[in-house]
VOBA-684345 format. One record per residue (C-alpha): residue number from 0; residue in one letter; chain; x, y, z. Coordinates in Angstrom, 3 decimals, padded with zeros to 6 digits. Example, Ala and Ser with C-alpha at 12.3 -4.5 7.8 and 13.67 -1.06 7.14 Angstrom:
<rs>
[r 0,A,A,[012.300,-004.500,007.800]];
[r 1,S,A,[013.670,-001.060,007.140]];
</rs>
This chain:
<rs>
[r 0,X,A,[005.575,019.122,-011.410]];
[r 1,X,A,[003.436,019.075,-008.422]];
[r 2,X,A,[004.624,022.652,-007.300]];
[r 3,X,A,[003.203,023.673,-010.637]];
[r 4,X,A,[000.087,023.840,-009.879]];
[r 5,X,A,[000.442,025.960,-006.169]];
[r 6,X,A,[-000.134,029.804,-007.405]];
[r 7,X,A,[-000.321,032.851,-005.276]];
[r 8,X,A,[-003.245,035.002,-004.547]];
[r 9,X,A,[-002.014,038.102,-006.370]];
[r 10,X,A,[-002.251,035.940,-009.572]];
[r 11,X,A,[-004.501,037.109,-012.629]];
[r 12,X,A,[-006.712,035.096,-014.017]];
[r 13,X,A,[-005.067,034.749,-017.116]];
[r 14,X,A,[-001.910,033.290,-015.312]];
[r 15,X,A,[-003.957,030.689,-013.621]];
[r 16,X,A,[-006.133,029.325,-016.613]];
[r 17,X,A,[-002.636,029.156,-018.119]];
[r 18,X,A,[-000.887,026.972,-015.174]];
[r 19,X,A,[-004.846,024.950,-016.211]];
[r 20,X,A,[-004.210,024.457,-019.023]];
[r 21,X,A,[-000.532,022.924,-018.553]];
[r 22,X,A,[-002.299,020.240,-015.771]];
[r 23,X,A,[-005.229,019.370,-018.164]];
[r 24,X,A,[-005.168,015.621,-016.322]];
[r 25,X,A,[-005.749,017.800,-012.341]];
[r 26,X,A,[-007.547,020.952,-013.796]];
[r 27,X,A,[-006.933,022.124,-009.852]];
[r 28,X,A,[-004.942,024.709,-008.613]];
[r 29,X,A,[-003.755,025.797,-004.743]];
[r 30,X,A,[-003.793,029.163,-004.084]];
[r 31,X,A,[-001.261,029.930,-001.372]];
[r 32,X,A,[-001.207,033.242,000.686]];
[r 33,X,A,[000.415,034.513,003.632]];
[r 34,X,A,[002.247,031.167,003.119]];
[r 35,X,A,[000.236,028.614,003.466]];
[r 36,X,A,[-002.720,027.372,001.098]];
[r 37,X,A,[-005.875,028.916,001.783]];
[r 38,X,A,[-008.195,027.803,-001.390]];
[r 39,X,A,[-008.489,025.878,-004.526]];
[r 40,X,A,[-009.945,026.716,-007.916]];
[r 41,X,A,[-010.862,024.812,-010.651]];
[r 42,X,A,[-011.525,025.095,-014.472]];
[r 43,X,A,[-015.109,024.671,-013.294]];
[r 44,X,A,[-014.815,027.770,-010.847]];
[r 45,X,A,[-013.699,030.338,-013.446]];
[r 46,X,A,[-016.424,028.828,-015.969]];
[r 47,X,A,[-019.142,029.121,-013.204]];
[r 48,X,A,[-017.512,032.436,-012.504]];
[r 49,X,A,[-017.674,034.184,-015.995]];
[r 50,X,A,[-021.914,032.364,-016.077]];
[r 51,X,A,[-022.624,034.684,-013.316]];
[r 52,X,A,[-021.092,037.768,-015.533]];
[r 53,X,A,[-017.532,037.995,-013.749]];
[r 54,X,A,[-015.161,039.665,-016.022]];
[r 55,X,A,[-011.588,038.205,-016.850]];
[r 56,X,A,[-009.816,040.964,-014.999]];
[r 57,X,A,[-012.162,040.714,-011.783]];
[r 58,X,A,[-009.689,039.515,-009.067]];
[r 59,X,A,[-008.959,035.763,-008.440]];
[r 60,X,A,[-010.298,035.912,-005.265]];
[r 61,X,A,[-013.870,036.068,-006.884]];
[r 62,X,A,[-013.548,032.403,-008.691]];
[r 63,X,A,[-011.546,030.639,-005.557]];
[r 64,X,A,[-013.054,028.034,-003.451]];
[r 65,X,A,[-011.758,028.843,000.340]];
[r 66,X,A,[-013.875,026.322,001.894]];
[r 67,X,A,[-011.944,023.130,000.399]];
[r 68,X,A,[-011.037,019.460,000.980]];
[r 69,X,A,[-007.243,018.526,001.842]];
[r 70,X,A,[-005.883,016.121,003.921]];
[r 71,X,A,[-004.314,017.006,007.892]];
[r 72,X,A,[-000.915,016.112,008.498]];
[r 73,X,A,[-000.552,013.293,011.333]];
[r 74,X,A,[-004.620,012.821,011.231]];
[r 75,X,A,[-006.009,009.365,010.435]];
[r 76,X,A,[-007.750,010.371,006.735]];
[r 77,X,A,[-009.238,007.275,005.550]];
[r 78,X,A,[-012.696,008.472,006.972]];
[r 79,X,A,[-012.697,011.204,004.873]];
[r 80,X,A,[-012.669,009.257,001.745]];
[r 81,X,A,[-016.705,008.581,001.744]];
[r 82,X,A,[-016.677,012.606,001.573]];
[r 83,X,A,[-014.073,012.836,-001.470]];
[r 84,X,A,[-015.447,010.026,-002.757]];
[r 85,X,A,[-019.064,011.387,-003.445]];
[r 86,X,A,[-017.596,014.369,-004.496]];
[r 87,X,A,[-015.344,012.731,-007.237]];
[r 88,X,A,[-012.285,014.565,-006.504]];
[r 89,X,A,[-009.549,014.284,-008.805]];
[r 90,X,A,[-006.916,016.101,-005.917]];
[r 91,X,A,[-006.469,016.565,-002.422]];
[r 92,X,A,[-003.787,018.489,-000.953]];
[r 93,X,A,[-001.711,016.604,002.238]];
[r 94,X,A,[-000.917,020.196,004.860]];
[r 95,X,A,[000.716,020.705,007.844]];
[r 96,X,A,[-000.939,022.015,011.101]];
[r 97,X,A,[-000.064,025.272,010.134]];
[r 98,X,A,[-001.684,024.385,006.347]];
[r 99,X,A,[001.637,024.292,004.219]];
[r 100,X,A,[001.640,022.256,001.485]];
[r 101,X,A,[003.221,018.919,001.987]];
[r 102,X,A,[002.055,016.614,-001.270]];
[r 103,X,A,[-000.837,015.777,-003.165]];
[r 104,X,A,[-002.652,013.110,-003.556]];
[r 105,X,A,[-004.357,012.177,-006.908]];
[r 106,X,A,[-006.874,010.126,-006.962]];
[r 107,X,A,[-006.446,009.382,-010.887]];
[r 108,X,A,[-003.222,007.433,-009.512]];
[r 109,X,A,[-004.351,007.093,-005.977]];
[r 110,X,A,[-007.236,004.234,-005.129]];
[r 111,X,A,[-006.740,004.864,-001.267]];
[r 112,X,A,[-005.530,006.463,002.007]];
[r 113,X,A,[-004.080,004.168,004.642]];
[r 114,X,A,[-002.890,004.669,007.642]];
[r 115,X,A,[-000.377,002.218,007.715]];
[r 116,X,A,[003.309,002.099,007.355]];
[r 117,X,A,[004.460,-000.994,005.306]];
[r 118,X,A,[007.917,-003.215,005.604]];
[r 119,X,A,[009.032,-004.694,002.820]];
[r 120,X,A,[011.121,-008.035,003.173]];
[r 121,X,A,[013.615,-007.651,000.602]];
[r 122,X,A,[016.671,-009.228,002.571]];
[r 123,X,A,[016.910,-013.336,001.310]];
[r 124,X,A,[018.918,-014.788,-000.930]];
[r 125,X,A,[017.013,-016.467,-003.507]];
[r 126,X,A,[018.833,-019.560,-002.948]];
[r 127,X,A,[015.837,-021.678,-004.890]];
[r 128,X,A,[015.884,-019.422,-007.928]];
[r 129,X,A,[019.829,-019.940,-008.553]];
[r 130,X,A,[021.617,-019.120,-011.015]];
[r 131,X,A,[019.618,-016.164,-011.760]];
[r 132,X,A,[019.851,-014.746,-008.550]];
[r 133,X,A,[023.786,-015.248,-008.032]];
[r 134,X,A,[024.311,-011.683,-008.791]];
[r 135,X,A,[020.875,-010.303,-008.829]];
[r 136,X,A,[018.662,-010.022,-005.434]];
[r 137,X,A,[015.278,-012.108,-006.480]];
[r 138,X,A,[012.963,-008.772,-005.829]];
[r 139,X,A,[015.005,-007.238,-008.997]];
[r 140,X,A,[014.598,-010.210,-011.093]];
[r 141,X,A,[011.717,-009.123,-013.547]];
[r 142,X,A,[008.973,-010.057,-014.518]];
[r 143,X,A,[007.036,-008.632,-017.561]];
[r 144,X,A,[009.053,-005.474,-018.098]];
[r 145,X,A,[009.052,-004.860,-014.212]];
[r 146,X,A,[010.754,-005.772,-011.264]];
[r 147,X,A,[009.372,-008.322,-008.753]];
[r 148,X,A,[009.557,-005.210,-005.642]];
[r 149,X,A,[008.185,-003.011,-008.330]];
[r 150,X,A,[005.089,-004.399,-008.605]];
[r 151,X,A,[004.138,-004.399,-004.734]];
[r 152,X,A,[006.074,-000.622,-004.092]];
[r 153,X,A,[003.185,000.624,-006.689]];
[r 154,X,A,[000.591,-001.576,-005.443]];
[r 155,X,A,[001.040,000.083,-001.723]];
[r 156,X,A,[001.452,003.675,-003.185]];
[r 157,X,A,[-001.864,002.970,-005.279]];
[r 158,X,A,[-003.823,002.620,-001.631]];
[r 159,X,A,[-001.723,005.275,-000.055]];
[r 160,X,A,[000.768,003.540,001.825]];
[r 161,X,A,[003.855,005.730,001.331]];
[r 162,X,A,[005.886,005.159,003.912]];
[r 163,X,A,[007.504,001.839,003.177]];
[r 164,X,A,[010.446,000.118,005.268]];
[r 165,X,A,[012.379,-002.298,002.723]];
[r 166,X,A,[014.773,-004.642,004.467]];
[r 167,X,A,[017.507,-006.038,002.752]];
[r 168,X,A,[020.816,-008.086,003.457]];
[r 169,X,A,[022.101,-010.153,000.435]];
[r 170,X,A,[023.274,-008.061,-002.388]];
[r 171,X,A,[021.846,-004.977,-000.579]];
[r 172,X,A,[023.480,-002.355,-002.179]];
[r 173,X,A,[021.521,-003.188,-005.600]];
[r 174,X,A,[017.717,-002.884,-004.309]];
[r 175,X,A,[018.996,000.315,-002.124]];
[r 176,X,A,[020.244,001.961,-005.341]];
[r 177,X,A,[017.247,001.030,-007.068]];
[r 178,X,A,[014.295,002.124,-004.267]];
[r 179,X,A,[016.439,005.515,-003.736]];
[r 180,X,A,[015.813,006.245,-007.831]];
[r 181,X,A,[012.322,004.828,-007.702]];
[r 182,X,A,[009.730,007.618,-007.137]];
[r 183,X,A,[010.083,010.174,-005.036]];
[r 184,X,A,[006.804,010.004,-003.896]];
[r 185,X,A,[007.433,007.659,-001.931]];
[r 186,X,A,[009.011,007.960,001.510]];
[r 187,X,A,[011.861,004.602,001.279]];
[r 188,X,A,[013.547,003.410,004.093]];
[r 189,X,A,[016.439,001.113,004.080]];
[r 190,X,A,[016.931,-001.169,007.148]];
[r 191,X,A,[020.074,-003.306,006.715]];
[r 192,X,A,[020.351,-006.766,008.855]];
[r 193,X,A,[023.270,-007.307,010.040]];
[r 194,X,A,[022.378,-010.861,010.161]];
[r 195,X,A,[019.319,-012.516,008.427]];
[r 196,X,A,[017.118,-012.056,011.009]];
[r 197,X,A,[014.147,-014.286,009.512]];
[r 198,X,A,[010.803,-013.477,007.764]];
[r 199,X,A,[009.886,-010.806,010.570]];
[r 200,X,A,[013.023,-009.985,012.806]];
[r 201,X,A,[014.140,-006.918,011.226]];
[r 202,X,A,[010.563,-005.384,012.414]];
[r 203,X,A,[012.938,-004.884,015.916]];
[r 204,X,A,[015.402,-002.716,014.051]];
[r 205,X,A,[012.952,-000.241,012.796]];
[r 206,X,A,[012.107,002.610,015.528]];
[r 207,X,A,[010.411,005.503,013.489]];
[r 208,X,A,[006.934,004.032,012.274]];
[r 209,X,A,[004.302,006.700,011.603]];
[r 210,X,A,[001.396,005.326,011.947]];
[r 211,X,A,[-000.531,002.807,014.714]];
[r 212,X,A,[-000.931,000.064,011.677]];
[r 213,X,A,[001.963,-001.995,010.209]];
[r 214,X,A,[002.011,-003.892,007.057]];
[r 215,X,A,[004.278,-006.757,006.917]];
[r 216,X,A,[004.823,-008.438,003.533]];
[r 217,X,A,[007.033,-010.586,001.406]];
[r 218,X,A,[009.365,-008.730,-001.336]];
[r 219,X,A,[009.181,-011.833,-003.594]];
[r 220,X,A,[005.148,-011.876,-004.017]];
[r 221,X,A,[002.906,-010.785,-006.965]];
[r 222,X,A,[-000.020,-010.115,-005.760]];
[r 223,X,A,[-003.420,-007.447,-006.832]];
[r 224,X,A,[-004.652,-007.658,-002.979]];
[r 225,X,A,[-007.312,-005.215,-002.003]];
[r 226,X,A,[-005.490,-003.565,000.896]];
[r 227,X,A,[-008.291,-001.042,001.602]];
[r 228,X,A,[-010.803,-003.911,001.909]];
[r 229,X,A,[-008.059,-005.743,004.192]];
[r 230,X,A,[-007.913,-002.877,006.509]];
[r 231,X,A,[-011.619,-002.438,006.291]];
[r 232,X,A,[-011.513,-006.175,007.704]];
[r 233,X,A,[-009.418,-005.878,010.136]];
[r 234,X,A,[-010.734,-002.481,011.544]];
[r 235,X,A,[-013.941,-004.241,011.342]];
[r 236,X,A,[-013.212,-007.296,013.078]];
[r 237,X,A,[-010.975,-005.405,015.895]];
[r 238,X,A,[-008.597,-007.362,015.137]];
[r 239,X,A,[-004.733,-007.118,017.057]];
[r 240,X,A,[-003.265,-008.765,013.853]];
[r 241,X,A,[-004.590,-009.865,011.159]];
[r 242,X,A,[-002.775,-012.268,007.872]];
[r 243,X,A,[-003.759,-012.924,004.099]];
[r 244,X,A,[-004.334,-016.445,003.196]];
[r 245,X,A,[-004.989,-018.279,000.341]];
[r 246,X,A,[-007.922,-021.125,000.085]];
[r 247,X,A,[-006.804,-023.968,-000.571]];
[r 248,X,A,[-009.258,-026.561,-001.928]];
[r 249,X,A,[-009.150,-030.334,-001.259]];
[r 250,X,A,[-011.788,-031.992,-003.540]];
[r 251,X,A,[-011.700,-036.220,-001.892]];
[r 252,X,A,[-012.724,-038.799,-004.419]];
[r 253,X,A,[-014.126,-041.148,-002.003]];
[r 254,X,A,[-016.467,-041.716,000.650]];
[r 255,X,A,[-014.622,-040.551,003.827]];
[r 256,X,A,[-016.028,-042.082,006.989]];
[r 257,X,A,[-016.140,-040.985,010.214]];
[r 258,X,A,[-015.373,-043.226,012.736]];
[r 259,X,A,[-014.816,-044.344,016.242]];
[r 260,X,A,[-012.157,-046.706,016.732]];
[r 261,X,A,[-013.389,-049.339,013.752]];
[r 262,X,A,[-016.896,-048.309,014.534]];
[r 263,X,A,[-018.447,-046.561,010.951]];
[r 264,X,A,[-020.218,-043.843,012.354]];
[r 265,X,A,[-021.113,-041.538,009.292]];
[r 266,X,A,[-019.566,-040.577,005.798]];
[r 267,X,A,[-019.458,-038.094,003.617]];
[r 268,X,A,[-019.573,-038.614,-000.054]];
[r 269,X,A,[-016.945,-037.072,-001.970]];
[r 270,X,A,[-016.175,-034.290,-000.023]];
[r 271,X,A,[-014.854,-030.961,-000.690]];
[r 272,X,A,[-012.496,-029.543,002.024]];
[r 273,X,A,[-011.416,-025.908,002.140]];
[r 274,X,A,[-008.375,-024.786,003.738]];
[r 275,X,A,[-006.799,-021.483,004.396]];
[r 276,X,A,[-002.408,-020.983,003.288]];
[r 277,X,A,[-000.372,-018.373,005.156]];
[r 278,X,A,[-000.172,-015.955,002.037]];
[r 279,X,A,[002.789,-013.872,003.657]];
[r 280,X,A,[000.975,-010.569,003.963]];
[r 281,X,A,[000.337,-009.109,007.944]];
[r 282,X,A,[-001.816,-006.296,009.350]];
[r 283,X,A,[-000.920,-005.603,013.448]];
[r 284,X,A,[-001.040,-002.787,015.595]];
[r 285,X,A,[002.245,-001.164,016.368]];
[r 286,X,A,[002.258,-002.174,019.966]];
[r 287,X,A,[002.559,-005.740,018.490]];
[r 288,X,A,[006.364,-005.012,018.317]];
[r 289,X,A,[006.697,-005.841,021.785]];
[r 290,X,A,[006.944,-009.571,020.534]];
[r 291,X,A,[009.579,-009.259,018.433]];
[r 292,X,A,[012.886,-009.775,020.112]];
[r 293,X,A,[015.997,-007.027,019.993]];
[r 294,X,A,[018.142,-008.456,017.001]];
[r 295,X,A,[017.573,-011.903,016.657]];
[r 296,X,A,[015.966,-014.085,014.276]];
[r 297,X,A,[012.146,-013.990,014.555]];
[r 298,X,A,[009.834,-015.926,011.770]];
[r 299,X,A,[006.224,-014.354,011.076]];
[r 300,X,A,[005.131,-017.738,012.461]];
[r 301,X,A,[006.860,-017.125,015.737]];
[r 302,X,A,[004.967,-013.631,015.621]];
[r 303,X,A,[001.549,-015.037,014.856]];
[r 304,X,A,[002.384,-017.740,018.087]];
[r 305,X,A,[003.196,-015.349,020.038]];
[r 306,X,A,[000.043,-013.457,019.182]];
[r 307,X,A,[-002.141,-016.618,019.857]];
[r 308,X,A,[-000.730,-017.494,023.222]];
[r 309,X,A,[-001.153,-013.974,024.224]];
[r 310,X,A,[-005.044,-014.353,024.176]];
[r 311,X,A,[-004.662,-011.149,021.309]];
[r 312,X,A,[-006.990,-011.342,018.609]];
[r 313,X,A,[-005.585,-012.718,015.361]];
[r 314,X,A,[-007.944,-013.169,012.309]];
[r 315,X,A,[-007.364,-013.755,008.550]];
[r 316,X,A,[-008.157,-012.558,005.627]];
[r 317,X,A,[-008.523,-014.681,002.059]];
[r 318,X,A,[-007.278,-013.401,-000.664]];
[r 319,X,A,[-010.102,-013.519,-003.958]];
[r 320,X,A,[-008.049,-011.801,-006.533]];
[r 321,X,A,[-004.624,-012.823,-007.973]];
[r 322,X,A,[-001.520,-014.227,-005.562]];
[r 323,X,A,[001.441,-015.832,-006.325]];
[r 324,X,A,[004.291,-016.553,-004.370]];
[r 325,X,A,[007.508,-016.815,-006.594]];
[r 326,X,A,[009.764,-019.071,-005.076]];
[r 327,X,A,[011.016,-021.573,-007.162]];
[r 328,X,A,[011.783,-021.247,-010.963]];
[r 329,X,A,[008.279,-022.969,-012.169]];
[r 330,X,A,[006.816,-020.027,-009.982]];
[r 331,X,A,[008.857,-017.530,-011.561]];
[r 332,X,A,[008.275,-019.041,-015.081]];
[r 333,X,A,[004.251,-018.898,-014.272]];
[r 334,X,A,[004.518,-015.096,-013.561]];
[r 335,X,A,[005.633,-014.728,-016.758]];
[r 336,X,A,[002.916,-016.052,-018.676]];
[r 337,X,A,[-000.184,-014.307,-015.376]];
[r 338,X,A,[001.504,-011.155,-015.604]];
[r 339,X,A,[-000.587,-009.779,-018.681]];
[r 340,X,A,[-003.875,-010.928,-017.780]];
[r 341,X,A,[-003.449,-009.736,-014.051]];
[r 342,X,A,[-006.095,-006.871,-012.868]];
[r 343,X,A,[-004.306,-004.050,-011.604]];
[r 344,X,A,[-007.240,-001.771,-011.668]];
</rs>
């Protein structure tokens, strides 16, 4: 589909506002010549074109736009989306150094461009959720009309995260079938454990990340985080890791007083105390990995510790929008009834 809309140079006119009309959702074309892409045109373009008294069998080169937007291969491009942004560009093209056509990104589907590489933990056993996970991993178990994964694979493609590590032990062979038939736009990865190697151990078996920035998340979690507005956080905060949380509100019936020894030296009336949840989602720089030790088991606690008594900078982040972890059946049975009314906008 995507290749549909790269055309050569030597193409008439007619042949390209045909190829438009068959893409009436992009309305963009590639022009490729002395292989590699070396303009765009639009519906716009020819219209604009035939204003200024160009004739339909004037060459294509006429209508094209050489001086276009796309995206550079192994480049950090998440500055660039102010520029596309004000624009409103439907399509960028992803090239090579050598500006080949790699992919495309479309912004109707696409809210985002990340740098980050994301790992999946997809590897437990759903013990807490038995019987229905006895032959079914939980990240497969659905909810709505969609599996649990599901929902957090699109969420990361929607902000541009395509490269996505999913690590799986029990029942592995099920979610590997299932990511390797999911979309192909989407660059899967399947690390096996050999062993469960906890909530962040498998991060040591994984050697070929892409980019500086890692996301670490839970497979079981249904969540409509902002993840360009968590980067954004952590890039602003310079942070060396940074974790979702959930507030967590303590509302105290009483007078609480604060005291020394029996001595009553204050109280507060009824107050309202707001704490802040691990919500299972990590941001860290790659060289972060240095923590995690070769093959063994290694909890995201553990990592965060380590971070801490390293004098690194560790922040968080609270989650405003929807989160829920689904752990236990009344969890699972909740997601059921959310999963309508969630946002995914």
């Amino acid at each position: 589909m995507i290749y549909e809309i790269i055309i050569n140079k030597n193409t008439t006119l007619k042949e390209a506002l045909i190829k438009l009309d068959k893409n009436p959702k992009i309305q963009t074309l590639l022009i490729e010549g002395d292989d590699k892409i070396i303009a765009t045109i639009t519906d716009g373009d020819i219209r604009r074109g035939l204003i200024k008294g160009l004739q339909l069998d004037d060459s294509l080169d006429n209508f094209y736009y050489k001086d276009f937007s796309f995206l550079q291969e192994g480049e950090n491009n998440f500055n660039k989306l102010k520029v596309f942004r004000e624009k409103k560009l439907k399509v960028v093209p992803l090239l090579d150094v050598n500006k080949k056509f790699l992919r495309l990104y479309d912004f109707t589907e696409v809210k985002s461009i990340l740098p980050i590489d994301a790992v999946i933990m997809a590897g437990g056993k759903g013990v807490r959720l038995q019987p229905l996970t006895n032959t079914c991993p939980k990240p497969l178990l659905k909810v709505g009309n969609k599996e649990i994964i599901s929902y957090n694979l699109d969420r990361l493609y929607q902000y541009g995260i395509i490269n996505q590590f999913i690590t799986v032990n029990y029942l592995s062979d099920q979610i590997e079938t299932f990511c390797n038939n999911y979309n192909s736009e989407i660059n899967f990865s399947i690390i096996k454990e050999p062993i469960m190697l906890g909530t962040a151990g498998a991060l040591s078996l994984i050697n070929d990340f892409k980019n500086d920035t890692i996301l670490l998340m839970n497979s079981d979690l249904l969540t409509n985080i902002d993840y360009e507005d968590m980067y954004k956080t952590f890039i602003d905060k310079d942070a060396d890791m940074l974790v979702a949380s959930i507030p967590y509100e303590i509302n105290l019936p009483y007078a609480i007083f604060e005291t020394d020894d029996i001595e009553v030296k204050s109280f507060k009336e009824k107050p309202n105390y707001t704490y802040y949840a691990n919500a299972g989602i990590y941001l860290f720089k790659k060289d972060l990995l240095n923590y995690i030790p070769s093959n063994q088991v290694c909890n995201a606690t553990d990592f965060m510790q380590s971070v801490i008594n390293d004098n690194k900078k560790l922040v968080h982040y609270p989650i405003r929008s929807y989160w829920l972890d689904i752990g236990k059946h009344e969890d699972f049975e909740k997601a059921q009834k959310d999963i309508a009314h969630i946002n995914w906008d």
